[in-house]
PLY file of the C-alpha trace (Angstrom):
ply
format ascii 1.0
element vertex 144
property float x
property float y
property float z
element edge 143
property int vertex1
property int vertex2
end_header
61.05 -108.47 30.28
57.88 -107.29 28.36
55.64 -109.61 29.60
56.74 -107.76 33.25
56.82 -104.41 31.37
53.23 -105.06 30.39
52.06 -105.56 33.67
53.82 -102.62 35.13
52.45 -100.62 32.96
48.88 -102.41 33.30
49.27 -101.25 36.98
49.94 -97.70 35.94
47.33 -97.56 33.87
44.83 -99.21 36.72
46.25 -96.26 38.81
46.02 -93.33 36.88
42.25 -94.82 36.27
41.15 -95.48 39.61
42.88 -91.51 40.50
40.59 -90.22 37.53
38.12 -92.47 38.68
37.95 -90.59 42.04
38.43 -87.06 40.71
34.68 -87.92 38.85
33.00 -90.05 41.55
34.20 -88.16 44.73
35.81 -84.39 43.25
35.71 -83.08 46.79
38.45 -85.11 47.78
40.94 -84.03 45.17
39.45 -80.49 44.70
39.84 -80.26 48.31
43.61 -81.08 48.43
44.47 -78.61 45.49
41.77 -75.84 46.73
43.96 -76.40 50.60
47.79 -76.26 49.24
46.46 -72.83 46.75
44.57 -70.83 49.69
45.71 -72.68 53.06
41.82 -73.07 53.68
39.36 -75.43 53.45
37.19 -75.34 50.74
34.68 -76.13 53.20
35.13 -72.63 54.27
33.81 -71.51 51.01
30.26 -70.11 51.27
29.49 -69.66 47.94
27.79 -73.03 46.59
27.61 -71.98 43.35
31.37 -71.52 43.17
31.90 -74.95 44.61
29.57 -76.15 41.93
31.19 -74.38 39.16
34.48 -76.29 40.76
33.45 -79.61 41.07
32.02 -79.35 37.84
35.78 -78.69 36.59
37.34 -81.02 38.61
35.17 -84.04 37.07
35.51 -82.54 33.96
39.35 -83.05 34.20
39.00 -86.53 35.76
36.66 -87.62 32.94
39.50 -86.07 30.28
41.72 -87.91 32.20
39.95 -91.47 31.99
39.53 -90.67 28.19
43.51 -90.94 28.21
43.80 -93.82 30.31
41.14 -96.58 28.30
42.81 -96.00 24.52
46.20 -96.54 26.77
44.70 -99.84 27.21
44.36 -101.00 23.71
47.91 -99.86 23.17
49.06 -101.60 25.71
47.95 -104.87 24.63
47.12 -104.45 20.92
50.85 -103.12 20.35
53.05 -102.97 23.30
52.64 -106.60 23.44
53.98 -107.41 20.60
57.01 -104.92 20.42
55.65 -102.29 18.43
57.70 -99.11 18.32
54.96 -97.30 17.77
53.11 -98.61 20.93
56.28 -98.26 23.23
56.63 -94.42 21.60
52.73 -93.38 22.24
52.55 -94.84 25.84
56.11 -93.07 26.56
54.37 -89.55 25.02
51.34 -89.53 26.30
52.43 -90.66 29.89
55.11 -87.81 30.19
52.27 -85.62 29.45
49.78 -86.68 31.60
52.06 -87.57 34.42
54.33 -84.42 33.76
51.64 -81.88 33.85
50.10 -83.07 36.74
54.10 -82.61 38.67
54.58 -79.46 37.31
50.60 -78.22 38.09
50.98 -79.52 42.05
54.63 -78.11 42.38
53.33 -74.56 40.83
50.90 -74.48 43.54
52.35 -77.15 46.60
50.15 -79.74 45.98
52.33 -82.16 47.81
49.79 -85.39 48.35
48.80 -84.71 44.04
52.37 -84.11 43.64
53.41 -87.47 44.97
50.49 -89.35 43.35
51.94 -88.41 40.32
55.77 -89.13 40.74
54.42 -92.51 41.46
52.45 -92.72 38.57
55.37 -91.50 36.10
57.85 -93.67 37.93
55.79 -96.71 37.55
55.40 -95.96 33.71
59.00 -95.01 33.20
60.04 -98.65 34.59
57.81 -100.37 32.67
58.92 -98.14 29.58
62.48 -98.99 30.07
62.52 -102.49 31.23
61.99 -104.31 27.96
63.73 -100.95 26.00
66.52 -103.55 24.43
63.35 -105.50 22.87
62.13 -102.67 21.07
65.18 -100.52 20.57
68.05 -103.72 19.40
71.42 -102.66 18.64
72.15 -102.76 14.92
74.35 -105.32 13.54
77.46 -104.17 12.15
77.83 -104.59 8.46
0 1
1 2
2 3
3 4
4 5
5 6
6 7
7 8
8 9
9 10
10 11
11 12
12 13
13 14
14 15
15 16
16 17
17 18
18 19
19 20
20 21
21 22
22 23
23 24
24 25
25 26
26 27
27 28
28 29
29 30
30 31
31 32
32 33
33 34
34 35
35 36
36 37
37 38
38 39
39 40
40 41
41 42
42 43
43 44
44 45
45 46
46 47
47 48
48 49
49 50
50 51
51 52
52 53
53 54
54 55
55 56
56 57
57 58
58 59
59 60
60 61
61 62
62 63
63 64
64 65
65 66
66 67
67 68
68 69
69 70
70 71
71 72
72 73
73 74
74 75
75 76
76 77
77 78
78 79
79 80
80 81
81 82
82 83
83 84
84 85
85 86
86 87
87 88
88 89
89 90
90 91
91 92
92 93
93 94
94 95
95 96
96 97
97 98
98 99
99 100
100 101
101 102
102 103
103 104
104 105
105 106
106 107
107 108
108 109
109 110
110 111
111 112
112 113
113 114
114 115
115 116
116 117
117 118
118 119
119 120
120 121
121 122
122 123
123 124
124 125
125 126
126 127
127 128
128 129
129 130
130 131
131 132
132 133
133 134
134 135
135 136
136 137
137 138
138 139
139 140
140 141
141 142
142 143
């Protein structure tokens, strides 16, 4: 079970890296989606280039704070998770609820649907791999 809970959440993590990944490499694609499901226009629309600067600027900004969550993941992953570490199993659980959870509650507040659903997946991936192996790191106590 936690070798297959290790590469579930090796997929997750893959994921939520390529989606950060994008949000720094190509921010009007994401930008674009939020910008759409806030107004109902296009930020294409927008005529101000300075403002769309000043937003793509944020929107790589997130992506890049989002990558900086993603690569320690990583070393969690396979430095502790591995090997049954509570510690590993509790940080991947916290931080992925966070990252993943903000990201629901952000697109719902706003009807990001395609942002919204990009992150269901991602939590839903994590919460399998989480709670897969959750018997190997969580035994039942022996009765004295």
């Amino acid at each position: 079970m936690v070798r297959t809970a290790t590469v579930i959440i090796l997929i997750t993590l893959i994921f939520a890296g390529a989606y950060a990944l994008v949000t720094v490499a190509l921010p009007e694609v994401i930008e674009g989606l939020t910008f759409q499901a806030v107004t109902g226009e296009s930020i294409k629309e927008i005529g101000d280039s300075d403002f769309r600067r000043a937003y793509r600027i944020i929107s790589r900004h997130e992506g890049l704070f989002a990558l900086t969550s993603v690569i320690p993941t990583f070393f969690i992953l396979f430095a502790g998770f591995r090997r049954l570490e509570r510690w590993a199993w509790w940080a991947i659980l916290v931080t992925g609820l966070l990252a993943w959870g903000y990201g629901i509650g952000d697109s719902l507040s706003h009807g990001g649907y395609v942002n919204f659903s990009l992150h269901v997946f991602g939590i839903l991936l994590l919460l399998v791999g989480l709670f897969l192996p959750l018997k190997a790191f969580f035994p039942k106590a022996e009765p004295r």
